[in-house]
KESETOR-534320 format. One line per 3 residues: number of its first residue (from 0); for each residue x, y, z of C-alpha. Coordinates in steps of 0.02 Angstrom, whole numbers. Each point is the difference from the previous one (the first is absolute). Layout:
N
NUM) X,Y,Z ~ ... .
END
This chain:
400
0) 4304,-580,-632 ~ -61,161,-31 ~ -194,47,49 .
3) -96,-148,84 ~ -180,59,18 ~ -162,-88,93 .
6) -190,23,-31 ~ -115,-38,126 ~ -171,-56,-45 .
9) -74,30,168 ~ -120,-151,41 ~ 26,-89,-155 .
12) 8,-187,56 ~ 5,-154,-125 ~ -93,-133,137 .
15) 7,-40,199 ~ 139,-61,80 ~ 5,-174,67 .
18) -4,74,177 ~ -165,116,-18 ~ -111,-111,71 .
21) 74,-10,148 ~ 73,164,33 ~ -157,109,-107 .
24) -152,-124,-15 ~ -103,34,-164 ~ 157,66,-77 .
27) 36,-182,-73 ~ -130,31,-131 ~ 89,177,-53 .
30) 78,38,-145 ~ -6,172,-63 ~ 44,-33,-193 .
33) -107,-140,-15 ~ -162,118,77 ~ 45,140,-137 .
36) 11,-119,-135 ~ -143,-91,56 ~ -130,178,-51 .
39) 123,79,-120 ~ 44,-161,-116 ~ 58,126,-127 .
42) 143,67,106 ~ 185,44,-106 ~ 159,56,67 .
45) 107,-14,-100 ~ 162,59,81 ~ -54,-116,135 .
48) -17,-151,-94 ~ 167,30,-92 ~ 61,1,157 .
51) -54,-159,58 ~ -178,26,109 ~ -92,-146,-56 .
54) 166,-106,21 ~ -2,46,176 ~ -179,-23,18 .
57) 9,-162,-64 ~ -143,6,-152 ~ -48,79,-143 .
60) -155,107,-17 ~ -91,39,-170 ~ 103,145,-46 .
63) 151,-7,117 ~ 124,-169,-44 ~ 147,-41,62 .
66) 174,76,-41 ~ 127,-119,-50 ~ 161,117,16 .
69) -71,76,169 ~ 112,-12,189 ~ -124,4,115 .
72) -46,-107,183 ~ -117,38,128 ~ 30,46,195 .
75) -90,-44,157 ~ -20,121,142 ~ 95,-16,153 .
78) -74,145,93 ~ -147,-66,89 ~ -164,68,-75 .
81) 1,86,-161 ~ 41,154,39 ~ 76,157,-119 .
84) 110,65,112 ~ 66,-148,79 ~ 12,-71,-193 .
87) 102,153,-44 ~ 125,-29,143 ~ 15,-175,-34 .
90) 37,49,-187 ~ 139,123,69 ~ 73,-140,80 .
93) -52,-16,173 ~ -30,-160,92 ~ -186,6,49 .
96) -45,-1,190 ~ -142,-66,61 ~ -117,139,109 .
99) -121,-38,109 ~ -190,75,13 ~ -50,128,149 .
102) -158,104,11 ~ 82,149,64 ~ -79,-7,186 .
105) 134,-150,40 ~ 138,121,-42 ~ -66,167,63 .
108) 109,-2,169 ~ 138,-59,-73 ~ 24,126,-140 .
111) -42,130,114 ~ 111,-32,149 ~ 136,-16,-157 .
114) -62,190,-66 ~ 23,61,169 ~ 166,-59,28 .
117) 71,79,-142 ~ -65,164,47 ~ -165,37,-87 .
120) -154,45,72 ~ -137,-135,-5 ~ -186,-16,41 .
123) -120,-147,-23 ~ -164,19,-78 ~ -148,-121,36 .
126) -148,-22,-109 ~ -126,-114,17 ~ 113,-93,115 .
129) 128,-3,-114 ~ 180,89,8 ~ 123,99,-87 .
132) 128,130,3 ~ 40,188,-21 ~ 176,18,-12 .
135) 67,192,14 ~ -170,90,-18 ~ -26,-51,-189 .
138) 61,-179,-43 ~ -128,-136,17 ~ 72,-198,22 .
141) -148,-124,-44 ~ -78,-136,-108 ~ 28,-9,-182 .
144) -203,-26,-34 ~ 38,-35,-206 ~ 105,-133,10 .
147) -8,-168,76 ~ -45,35,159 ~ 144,-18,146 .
150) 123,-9,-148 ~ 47,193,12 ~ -11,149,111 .
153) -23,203,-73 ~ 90,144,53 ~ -79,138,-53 .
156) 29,187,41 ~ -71,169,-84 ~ 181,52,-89 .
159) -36,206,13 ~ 21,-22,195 ~ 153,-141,18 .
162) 123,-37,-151 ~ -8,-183,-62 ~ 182,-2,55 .
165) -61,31,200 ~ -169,-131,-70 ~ 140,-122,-59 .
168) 102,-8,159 ~ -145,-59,95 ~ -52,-142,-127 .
171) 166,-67,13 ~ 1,-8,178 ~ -175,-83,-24 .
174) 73,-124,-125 ~ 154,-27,138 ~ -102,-103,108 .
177) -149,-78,-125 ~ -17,-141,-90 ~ -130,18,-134 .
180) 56,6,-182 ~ 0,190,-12 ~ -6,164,86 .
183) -77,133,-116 ~ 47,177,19 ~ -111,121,-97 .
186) -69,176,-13 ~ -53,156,-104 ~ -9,180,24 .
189) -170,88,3 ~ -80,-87,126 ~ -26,18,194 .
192) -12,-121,141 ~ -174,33,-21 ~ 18,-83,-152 .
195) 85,-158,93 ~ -149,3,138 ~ -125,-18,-141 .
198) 95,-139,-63 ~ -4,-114,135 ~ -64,-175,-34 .
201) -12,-161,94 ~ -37,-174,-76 ~ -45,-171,86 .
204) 5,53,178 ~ 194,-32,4 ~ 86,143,-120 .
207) -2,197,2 ~ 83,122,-120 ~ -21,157,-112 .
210) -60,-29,-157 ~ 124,45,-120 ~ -133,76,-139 .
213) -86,109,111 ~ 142,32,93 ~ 30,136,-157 .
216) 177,-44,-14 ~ -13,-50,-169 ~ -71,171,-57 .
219) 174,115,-13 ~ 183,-34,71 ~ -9,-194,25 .
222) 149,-83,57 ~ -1,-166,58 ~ 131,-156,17 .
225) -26,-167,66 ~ 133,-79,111 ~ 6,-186,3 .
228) 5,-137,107 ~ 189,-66,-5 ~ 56,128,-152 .
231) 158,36,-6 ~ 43,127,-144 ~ 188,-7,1 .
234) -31,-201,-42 ~ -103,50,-164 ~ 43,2,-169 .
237) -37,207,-11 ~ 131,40,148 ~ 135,-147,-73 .
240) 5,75,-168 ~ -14,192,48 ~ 151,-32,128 .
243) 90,-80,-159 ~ -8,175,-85 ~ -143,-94,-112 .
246) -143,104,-54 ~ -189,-51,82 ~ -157,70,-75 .
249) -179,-53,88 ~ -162,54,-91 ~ -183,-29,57 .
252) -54,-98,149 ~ 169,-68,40 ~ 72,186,19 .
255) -118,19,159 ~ 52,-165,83 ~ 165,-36,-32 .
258) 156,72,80 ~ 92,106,-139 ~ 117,108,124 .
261) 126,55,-150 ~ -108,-13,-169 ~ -139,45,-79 .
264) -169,-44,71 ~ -164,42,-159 ~ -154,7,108 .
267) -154,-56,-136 ~ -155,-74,-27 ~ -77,11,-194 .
270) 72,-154,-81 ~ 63,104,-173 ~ 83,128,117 .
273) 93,-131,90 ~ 75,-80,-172 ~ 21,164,-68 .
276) 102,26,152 ~ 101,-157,-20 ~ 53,30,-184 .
279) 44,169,51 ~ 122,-42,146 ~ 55,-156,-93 .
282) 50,134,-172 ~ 87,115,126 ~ 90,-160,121 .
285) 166,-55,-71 ~ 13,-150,113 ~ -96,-42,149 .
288) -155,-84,78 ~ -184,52,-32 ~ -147,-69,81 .
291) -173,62,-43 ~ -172,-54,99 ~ -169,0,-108 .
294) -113,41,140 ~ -172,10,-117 ~ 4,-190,-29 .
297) -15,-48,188 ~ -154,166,9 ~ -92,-119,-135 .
300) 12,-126,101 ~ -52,73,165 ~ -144,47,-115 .
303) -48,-171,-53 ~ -9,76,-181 ~ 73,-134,-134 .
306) -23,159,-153 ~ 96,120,116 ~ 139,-116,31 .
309) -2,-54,-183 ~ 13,205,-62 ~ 156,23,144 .
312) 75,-181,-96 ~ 0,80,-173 ~ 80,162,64 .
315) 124,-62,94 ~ 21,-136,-144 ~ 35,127,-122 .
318) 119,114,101 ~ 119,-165,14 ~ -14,24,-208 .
321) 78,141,14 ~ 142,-39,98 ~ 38,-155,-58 .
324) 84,77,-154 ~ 102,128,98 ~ 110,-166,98 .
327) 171,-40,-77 ~ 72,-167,18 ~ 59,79,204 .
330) -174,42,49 ~ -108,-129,89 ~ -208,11,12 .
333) -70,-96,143 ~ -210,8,-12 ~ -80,-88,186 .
336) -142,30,122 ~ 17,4,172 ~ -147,-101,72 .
339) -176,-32,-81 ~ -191,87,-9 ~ -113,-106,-78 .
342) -127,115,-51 ~ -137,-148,9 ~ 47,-92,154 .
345) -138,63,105 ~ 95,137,101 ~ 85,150,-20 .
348) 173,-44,73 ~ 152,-62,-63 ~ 28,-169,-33 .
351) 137,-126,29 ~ 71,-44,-167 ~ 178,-31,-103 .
354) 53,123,-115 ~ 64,26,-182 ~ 190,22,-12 .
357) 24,63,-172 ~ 170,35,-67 ~ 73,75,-166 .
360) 177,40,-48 ~ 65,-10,-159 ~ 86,-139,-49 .
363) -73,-108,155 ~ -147,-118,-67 ~ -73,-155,49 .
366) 41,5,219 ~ -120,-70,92 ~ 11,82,186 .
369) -119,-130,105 ~ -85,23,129 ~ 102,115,114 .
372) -42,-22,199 ~ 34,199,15 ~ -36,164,-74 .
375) 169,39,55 ~ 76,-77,-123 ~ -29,126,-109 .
378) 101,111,103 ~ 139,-105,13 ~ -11,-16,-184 .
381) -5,203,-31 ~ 147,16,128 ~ 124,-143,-90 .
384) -42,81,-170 ~ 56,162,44 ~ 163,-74,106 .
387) -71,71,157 ~ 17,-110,176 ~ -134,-108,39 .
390) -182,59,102 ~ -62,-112,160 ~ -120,-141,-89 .
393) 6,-56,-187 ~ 93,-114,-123 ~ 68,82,-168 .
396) -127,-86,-143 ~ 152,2,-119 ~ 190,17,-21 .
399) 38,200,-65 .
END
């Protein structure tokens, strides 16, 4: 095996798992293809339907049929949610934990009397009769206000007066004694504490943070990284294959939240920049394991826009044309999602759906994959290929 390379269509689900109505009611009526073929009919991607789509969807649509040489499967989730950066960690091969939900005020005292002990200076804040902290004159610990609420915590600091090194020790003591899905650590250059003060938000009378928009840390200098409930990098594909001497590139979305220690991390947004990216670190790789996110997809979503998610499709669509002619018979293309965004369900979250697995090598036609339990079997899969030791979670999908 030579190059073994994975697109991410971020948000790109083919129809709610069995489980969503339980675990995310109203997400048993999602299903983010079906929505964008529903108001664009006239949909064609071609790469995509070569490569089995419409197999792993399950029907045909007017101009998309099904592929009778394509290997392809779908995967449930088995992260709890639908979440991208617990998807992306379960896709790396880590065995999903399951957090809990806090509004920040029931862990206040504890991360504080944690802070002090290890030597930094802490004050609590109270608004409104809410609480948080200021860690070492410039680091705030609080609610994440964007995503589900409970489900994260910020840590957010003004970077020209404490390095995101200093920022980063402090979010991983945070992280050392919480247990919601993710701690994020983030913050720009430019801005003041000022900035921060202006920033502060509270929502339902339970949860209190700093905005992270008009916080102004997105304006110059961001840095940011999210550390995970239960993540473990040294049990991920990026870390088993780098400490195997094998080459790991990460472009877009996945560059920001996966652990990438000893490759190449390709921080991106535009859609045609990310596959331009791809081809070009795929042309330059001699063997070794690519994984790209397409971030824009998911963005349509969020946006409940069916046109914008169709014009992200056709890009994306058409940057898989063009690498699908550069594999030799060593190479391996795996095209997935990581969770779903039904851009009609009635809300702008994700959604709680199974995914594509699309696979093309030459020479391999006809597999049919299932329905995999885990997104970490595609790790496990990219890990056997390349002869590298297994991750945590995940089954291989194939003999090398």
């Amino acid at each position: 095996m030579r190059r073994f390379v994975v697109i991410v269509l971020d948000g790109f689900g083919i129809g709610a798992m069995d489980d969503a109505k339980k675990e995310r009611p109203g997400d048993e009526k999602a299903n983010t293809l079906r929505s964008i073929l529903n108001d664009e009919p006239d949909l064609k991607l071609p790469n995509l339907e070569y490569m089995g789509l419409m197999n792993a969807y399950g029907e045909e649509s007017a101009f998309m049929k099904f592929s009778p040489d394509a290997n392809y499967g779908k995967s449930e989730l088995m992260h709890f949610g639908a979440d991208t950066f617990m998807g992306h960690q379960e896709i790396m091969g880590t065995l999903p934990k399951k957090p809990e939900a806090h509004p920040f005020q029931e862990k206040v005292d504890e991360v504080a009397k944690h802070l002090r002990e290890t030597g930094h200076k802490v004050q609590t804040l109270e608004r409104e009769g809410l609480r948080y902290i200021l860690c070492d004159d410039y680091v705030t610990v609080a609610d994440n206000l964007e995503a589900d609420l409970g489900m994260c915590y910020n840590v957010t600091a003004p970077l020209d007066y404490i390095s995101f090194e200093k920022e980063h020790e402090i979010a991983s003591l945070v992280r050392e004694v919480v247990t919601v899905g993710r701690v994020i650590v983030f913050g720009g250059t430019g801005n003041t504490m000022d900035d921060l003060w202006n920033a502060e938000e509270t929502k339902n009378g339970k949860y209190i943070g700093i905005g992270s928009a008009k916080s102004k840390s997105y304006i110059q200098g961001y840095q940011c990284l999210h550390l995970g409930y239960g993540v473990d990098k040294y049990v991920q594909a990026p870390t088993i294959l780098s400490k195997s001497g094998i080459p790991v590139t990460l472009i877009g979305k996945v560059a920001d939240i996966v652990a990438n220690d000893w490759g190449t991390s390709i921080s991106c947004v535009p859609t045609k920049e990310c596959m331009d990216d791809t081809i070009a670190e795929f042309r330059k790789m001699e063997t070794g394991f690519i994984c790209t996110n397409i971030q824009e997809t998911d963005l349509a979503g969020h946006s409940q826009l069916t046109r914008n998610y169709r014009e992200i499709l056709e890009i994306a669509d058409e940057g898989i044309g063009r690498l699908l002619p550069l594999l030799t018979e060593e190479d391996v293309l795996l095209v997935m999602a990581d969770h779903g965004n039904d851009p009609n369900i009635g809300h702008s979250k994700h959604t709680r759906e199974c995914v594509p697995i699309l696979i093309y090598q030459k020479g391999m036609h006809g597999v049919k994959l299932g329905k995999r339990k885990t997104l970490s079997d595609v790790g496990a899969t990219v890990c056997h290929c390349l002869g590298a030791p297994a991750p945590q979670n995940g089954t291989p999908m194939w003999e090398a």
